[in-house]
DOBA-21922 format. One record per residue: x, y, z of N, C-alpha, C in turn; residue in one letter. Coordinates in pm, whole numbers, plus 50000, padded with zeros to 5 digits. Layout:
N
XYZXYZXYZa...
***
This chain:
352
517654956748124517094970148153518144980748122x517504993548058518265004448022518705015748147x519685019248177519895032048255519685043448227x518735047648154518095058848095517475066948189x517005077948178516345084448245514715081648235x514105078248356512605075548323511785088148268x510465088048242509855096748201509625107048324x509405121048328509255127348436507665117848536x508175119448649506605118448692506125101148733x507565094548697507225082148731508275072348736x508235059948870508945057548915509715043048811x509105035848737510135027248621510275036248540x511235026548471511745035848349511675029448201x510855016448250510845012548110510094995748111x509394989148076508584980348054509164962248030x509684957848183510684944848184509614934148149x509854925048054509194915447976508134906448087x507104902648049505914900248107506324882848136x506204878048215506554866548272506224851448220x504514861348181503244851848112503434848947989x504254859047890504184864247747505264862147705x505264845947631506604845147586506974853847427x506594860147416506864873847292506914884447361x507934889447347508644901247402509424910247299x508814924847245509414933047188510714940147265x511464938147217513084940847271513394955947194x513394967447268514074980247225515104978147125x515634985947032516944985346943518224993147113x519154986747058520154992447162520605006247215x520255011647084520225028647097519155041247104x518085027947178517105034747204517005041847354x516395051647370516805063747472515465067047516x514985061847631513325069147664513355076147714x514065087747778514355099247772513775109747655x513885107647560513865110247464512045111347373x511365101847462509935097947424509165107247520x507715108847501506845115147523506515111047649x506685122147756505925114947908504775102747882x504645085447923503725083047857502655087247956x501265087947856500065094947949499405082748045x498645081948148498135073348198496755064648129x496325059348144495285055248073494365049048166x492605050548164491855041348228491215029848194x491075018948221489875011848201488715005048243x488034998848217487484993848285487144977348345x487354978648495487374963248533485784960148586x485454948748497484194946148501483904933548598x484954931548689485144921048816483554922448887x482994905948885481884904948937481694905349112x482914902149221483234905949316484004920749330x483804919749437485244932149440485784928149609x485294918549675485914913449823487134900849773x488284898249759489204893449780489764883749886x489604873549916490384863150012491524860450033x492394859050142493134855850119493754844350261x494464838150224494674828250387496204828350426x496704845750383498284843850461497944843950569x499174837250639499494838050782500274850550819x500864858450742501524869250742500624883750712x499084882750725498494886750678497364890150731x497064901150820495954895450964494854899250905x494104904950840493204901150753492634895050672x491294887650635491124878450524490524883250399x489984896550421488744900550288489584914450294x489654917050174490904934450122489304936349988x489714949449971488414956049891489694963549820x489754961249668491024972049615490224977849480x489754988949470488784994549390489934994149228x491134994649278491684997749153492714991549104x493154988048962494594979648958495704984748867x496844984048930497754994548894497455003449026x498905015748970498855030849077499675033149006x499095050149032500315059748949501095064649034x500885056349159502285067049261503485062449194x503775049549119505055047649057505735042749158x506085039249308506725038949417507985028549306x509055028949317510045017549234509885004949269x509805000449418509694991849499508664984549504x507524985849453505954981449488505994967749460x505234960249580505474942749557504154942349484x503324950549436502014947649429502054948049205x503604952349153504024954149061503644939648973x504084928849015504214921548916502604912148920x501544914648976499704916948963499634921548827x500284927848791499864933048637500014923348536x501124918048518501394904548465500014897148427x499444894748515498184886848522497054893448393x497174905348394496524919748327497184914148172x497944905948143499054912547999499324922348003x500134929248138500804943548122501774939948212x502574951448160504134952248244503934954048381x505154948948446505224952848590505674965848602x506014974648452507254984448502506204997748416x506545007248363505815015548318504045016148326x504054999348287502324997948266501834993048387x502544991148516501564994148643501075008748665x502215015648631501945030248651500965032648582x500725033748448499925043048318498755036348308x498395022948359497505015148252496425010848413x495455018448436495045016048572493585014048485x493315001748599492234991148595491214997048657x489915003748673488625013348779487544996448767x487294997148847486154989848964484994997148969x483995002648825483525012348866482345013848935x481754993748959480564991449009480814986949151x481984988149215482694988349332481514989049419x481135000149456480024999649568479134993249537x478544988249456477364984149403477624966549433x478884961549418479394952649407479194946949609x480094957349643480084951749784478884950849853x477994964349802476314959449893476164945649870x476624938949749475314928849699476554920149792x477484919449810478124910149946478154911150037x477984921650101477594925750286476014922550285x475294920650212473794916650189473654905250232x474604896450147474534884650169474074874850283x473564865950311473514856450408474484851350428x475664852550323476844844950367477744849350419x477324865950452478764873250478478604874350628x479714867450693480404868150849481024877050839x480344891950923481034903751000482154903751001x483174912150939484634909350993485064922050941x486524925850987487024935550898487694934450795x487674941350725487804944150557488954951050555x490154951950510491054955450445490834967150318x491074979850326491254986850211492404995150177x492914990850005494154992750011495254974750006x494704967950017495604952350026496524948949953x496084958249802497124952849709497694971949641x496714976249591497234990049495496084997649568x496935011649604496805023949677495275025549658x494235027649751492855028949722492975048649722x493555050849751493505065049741494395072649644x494995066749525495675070749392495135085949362x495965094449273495375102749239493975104149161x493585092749094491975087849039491015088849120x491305086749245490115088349352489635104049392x490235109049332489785127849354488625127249310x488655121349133487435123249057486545115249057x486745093949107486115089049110485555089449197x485975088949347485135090149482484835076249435x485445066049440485295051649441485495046949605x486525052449651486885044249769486235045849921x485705063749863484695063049938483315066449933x482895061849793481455054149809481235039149869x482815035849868482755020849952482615021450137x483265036050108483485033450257482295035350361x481485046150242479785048450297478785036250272x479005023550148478345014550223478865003950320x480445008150374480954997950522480075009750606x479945023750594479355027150699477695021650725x476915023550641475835022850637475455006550697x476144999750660476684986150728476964984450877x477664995050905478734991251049479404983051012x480334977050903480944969750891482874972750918x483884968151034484714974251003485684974750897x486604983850913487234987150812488564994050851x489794983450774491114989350811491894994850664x492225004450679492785015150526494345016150598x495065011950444496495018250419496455024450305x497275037850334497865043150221498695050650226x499495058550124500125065050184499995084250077x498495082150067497915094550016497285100850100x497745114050151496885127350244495445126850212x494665119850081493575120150077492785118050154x492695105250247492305097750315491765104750414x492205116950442491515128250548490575134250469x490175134450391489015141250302487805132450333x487835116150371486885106650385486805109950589x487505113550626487225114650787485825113950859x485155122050770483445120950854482945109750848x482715100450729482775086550685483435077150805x484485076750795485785072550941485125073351078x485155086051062484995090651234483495085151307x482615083451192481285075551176481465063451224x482345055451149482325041651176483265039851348x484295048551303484895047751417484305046051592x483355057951576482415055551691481745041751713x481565033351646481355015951721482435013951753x484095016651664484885008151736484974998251575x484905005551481484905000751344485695001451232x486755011451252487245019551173488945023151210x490175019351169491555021751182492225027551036x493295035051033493865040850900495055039850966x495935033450850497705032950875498115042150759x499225051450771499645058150709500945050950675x501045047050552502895045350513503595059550498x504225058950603505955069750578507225060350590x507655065350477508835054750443509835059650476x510065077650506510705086250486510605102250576x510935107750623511205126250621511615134650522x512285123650456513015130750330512625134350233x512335150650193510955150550092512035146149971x512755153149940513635144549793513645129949822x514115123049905514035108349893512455102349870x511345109949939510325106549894509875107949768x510205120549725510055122049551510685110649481x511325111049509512445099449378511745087449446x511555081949527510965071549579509995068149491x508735076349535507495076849521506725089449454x507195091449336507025104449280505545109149261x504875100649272503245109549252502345107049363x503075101849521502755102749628502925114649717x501815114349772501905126149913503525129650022x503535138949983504705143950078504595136750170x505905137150306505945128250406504855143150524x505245152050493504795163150577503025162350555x502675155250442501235157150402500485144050515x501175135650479501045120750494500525125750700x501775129150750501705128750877500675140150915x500175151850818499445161250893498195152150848x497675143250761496435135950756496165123450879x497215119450934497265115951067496395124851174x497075135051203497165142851272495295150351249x494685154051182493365154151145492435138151142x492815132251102492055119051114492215116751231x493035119651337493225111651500492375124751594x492485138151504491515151351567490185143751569x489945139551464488115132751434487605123851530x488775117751583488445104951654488745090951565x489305094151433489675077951416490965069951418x491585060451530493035056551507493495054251429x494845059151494495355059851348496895053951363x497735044151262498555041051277499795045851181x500925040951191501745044851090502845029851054x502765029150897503605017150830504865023550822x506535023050843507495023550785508015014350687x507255014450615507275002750465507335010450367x507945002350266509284995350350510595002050365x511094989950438512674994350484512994988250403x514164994650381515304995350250516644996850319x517334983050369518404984950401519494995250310x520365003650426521325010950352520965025250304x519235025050274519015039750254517535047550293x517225038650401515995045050491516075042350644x516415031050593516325023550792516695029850877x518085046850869518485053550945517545057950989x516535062850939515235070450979514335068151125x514425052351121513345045251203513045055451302x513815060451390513375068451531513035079451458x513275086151382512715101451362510935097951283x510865086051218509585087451179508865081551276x509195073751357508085066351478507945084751556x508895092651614508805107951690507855113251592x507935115051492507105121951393505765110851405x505665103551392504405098051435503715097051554x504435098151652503595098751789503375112351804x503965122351744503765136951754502285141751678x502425134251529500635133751471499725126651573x500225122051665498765115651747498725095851669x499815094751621499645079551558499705069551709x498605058851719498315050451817499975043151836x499975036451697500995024851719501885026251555x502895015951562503655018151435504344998951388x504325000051288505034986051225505714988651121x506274981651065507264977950951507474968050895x508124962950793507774959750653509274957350571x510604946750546511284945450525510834948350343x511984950150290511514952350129511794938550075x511204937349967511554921649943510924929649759x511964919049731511934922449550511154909049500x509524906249461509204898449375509504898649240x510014884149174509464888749047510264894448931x509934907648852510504916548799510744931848900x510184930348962510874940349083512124942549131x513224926849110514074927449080514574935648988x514444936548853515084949048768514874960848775x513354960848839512764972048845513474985348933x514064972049063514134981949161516114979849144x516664973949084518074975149064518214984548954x517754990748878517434996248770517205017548828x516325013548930515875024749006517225030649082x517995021249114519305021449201520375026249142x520245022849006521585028748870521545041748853x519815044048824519755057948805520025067748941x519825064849036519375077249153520445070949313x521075062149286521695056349417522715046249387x523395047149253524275040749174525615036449290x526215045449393526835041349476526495034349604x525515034949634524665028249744524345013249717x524195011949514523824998649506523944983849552x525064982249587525374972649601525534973949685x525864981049818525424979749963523514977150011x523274981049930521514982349952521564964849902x521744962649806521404949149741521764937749834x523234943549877523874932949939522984927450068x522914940150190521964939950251520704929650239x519854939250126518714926950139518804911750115x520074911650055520164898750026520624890950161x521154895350217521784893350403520264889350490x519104894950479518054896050505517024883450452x517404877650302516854868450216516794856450188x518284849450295518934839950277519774838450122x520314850750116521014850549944520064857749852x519184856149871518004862249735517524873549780x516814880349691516174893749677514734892649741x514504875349735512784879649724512914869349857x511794869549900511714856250045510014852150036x509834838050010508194835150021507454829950128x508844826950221508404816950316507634825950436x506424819950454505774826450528506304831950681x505934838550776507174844950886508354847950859x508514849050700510074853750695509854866150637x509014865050552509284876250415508664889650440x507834894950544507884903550623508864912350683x509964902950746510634909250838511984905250785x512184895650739513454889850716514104884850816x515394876550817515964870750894517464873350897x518664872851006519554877351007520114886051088x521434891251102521834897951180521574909951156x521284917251043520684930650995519344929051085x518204921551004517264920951043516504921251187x517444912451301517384917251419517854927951497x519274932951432519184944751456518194952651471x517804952451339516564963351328515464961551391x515084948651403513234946851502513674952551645x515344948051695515564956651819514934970051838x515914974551722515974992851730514864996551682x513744992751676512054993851618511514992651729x511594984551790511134980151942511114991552053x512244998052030513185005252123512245021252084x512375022051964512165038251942510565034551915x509565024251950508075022851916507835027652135x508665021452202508955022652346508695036452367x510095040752287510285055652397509465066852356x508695065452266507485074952161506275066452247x505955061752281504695055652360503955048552262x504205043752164503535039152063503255023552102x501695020952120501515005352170502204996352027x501894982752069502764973252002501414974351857x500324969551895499154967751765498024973851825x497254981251692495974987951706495234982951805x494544988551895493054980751950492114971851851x491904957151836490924955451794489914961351756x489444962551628488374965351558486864951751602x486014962251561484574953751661483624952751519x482994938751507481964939451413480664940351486x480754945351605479664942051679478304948751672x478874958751605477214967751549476744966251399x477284957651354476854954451197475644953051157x475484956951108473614952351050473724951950932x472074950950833471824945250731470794959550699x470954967650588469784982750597468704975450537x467214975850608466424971350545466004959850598x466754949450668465754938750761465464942250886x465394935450922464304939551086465164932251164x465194935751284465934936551408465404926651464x465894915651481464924902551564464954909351652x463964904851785463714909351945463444899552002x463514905652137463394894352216462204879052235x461144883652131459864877152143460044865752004x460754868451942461464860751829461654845151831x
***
């Protein structure tokens, strides 16, 4: 990987060889992307005959995630959800950003599975893998034409993101919310609007992030907050000022999220570190690796969450401590499938 300057507007800087694809075009040495044309984003179309997702982590308290889209242009450097593209024949690094995948029969998709005879009530995950609220969702209104047929459903529904959008869907929310259907976690990684920029350059301010809290919890729907992830060495100082800033928006409860490098995320995010935190590097690296058992990445289930170590407990302490003195409960209230229905069949009764 080059130490170049990325293109404005986005968080790689350049396209680390595809995992799948043993042909790999290699830059000439004195090549400078700096120098190249912001690249533009591009759409396409994913013609996926589901759009409900399974999954059976144990690290993972949900089983069914709904992700309308693949790729994000927030660019975040860090994103574990980066090397999914791979699968695509696209980069983990530029072409997660530019090259976004639309779901465009998304709603259409999930009626014909909440229809189903086979589908057991449960909550749904939105957001599981890539941001359901990207800047694309202004114009598509994908995520929440989904969310009007979980309403029309009563089906619940738990949303992460870390786009202010998500308060624009509130009436939708605050709808479901009234069964006892409906939770939104906000990721703030940060206070720091420059560290958030360079972070996460085509994401919502941290000030945006927490006032869409703060309106979504006015509506009536809970609301939580992710500090994901932590980044030993150059966020973790934060922990108490963003849990205060979150109990101040009205956020129920709060968790966190150790960083863990899959993959090519490794270059991605050592690469991110040359350019913008070149002295920090190797304290940050070292760190997670303290956290990893030696490595960057951790798979083992109960580990790779939180990590393990004397850093690591440190920190679940001092998380513990400042989730305490902000009043912030430990986990959301349970979500209820208990008013779910089917639009269009009939209500057995008692004579049935």
């Amino acid at each position: 990987m080059h130490n170049g300057k990325p293109p404005k507007g986005r968080g790689a800087a350049d396209n680390p060889a595809n995992r799948f694809i043993p042909l790999y075009r290699e830059p000439f040495s004195e090549y400078d992307p700096s120098e190249d044309p912001a690249p533009q984003t591009l759409f396409f179309r994913d013609a996926s005959k589901t759009v409900l997702t399974a999954n059976d982590s144990p690290d993972i308290p949900l089983r069914y995630h709904l992700n309308p889209y693949r790729g994000c242009e927030h660019g975040c450097s860090y994103c574990y959800a980066r090397p999914t593209h791979e699968y695509l024949s696209f980069s983990s690094g530029l072409d997660f950003e530019t090259r976004i995948l639309i779901k465009e029969d998304a709603p259409e998709r999930l009626r014909e599975q909440l229809m189903s005879r086979k589908w057991e009530p449960q909550t749904i995950g939105i957001s599981g893998v890539t941001d359901a609220y990207q800047p694309i969702e202004r114009r598509t209104r994908l995520t929440r034409r989904c969310l009007e047929v979980l309403a029309e459903f009563r089906n619940p529904v738990a949303v992460i993101t870390k786009s202010a959008l998500v308060a624009r869907d509130g009436d939708v929310l605050a709808g479901l919310a009234a069964h006892r259907a409906a939770a939104v976690f906000l990721s703030v990684t940060t206070l720091d609007p420059a560290l958030a920029r360079t972070m996460e350059p085509r994401a919502a301010t941290p000030t945006a992030r927490l006032r869409a809290v703060r309106e979504l919890t006015d509506a009536g729907v809970p609301c939580g907050v992710m500090f994901a992830p932590v980044i030993p060495g150059l966020n973790d100082h934060e922990v108490a000022d963003v849990l205060r800033a979150a109990a101040d928006a009205g956020a129920l409860t709060a968790g966190y999220v150790v960083l863990r490098l899959p993959y090519a995320n490794k270059e991605i995010f050592s690469d991110w570190l040359d350019r913008h935190y070149a002295e920090k590097k190797e304290k940050i690296l070292g760190r997670i690796r303290d956290t990893r058992s030696g490595k960057l990445n951790e798979t083992r289930f109960g580990h790779r969450m939180t990590g393990e170590g004397e850093w690591a407990e440190m920190f679940r302490k001092l998380f513990r401590t400042a989730r305490q003195k902000f009043n912030l409960v430990d986990r959301m209230p349970p979500l209820s499938a208990g008013s779910f229905r089917r639009p269009g069949t009939r209500q057995p009764s008692l004579f049935d």
